[in-house]
C-alpha positions as CSV (number, residue, x, y, z in Angstrom):
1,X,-7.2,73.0,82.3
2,X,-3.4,72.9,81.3
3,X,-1.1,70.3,80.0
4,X,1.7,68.3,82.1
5,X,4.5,66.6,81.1
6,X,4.8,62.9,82.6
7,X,7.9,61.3,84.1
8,X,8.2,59.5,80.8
9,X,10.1,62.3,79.3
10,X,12.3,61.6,82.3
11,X,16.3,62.0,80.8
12,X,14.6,61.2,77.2
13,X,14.2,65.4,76.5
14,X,12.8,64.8,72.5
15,X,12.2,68.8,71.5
16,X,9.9,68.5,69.7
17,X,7.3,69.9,71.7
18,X,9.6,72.8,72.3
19,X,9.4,73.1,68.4
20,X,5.5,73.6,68.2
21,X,4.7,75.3,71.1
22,X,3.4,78.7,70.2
23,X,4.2,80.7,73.1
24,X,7.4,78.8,74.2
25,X,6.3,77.6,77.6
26,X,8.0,74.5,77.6
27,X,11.2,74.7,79.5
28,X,14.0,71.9,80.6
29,X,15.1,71.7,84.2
30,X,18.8,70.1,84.3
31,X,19.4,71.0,87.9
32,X,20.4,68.9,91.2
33,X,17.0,69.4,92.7
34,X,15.4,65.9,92.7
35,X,11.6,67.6,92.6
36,X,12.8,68.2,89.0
37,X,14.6,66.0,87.5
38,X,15.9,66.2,84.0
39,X,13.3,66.4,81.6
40,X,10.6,69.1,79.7
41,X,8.4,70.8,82.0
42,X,5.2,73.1,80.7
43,X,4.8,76.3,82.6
44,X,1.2,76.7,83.7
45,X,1.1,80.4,83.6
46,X,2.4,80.6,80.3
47,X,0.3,78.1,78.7
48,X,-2.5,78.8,76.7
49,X,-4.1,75.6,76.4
50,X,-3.5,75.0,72.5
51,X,-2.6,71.4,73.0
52,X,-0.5,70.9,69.9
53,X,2.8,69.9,72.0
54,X,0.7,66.6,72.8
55,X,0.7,64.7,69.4
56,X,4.2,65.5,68.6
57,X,5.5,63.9,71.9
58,X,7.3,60.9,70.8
59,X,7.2,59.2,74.3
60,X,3.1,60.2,75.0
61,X,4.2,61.7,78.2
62,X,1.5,65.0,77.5
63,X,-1.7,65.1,79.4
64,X,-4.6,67.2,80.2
65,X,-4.0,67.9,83.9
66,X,-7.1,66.5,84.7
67,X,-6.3,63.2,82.2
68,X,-3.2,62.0,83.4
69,X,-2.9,58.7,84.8
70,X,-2.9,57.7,88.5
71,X,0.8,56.0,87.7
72,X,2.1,59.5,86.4
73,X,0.3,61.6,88.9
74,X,3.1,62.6,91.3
């Protein structure tokens, strides 16, 4: 299991996942590639799975990988 960030962060970037996250694996892409647009993005190898990122999203775009909605899924 591992977390993912939603579209809902999309151009909203609140850090204050950033601020929790134990191990710092929560990055922001602001590149011209449109299969990342601008928001936070939660590296899967660096992740350990704590899960404290989730309540402090303002926007609830944190899920479980295997808990995110159908909407959010690509």
């Amino acid at each position: 299991m591992t977390w993912v960030i939603t579209s809902l962060c999309r151009d909203k970037v609140d850090m204050a996942c950033v601020e929790v996250c134990p191990v710092d694996c929560i990055v922001q892409f602001k590149g011209d590639d449109p299969k990342f647009p601008n928001q936070l993005y939660i590296d899967p190898e660096e992740c350990i799975n704590c899960g404290v990122c989730e309540p402090e999203c303002p926007w609830e775009a944190i899920f479980e990988d295997e808990q995110v909605p159908e909407v959010f899924a690509k």
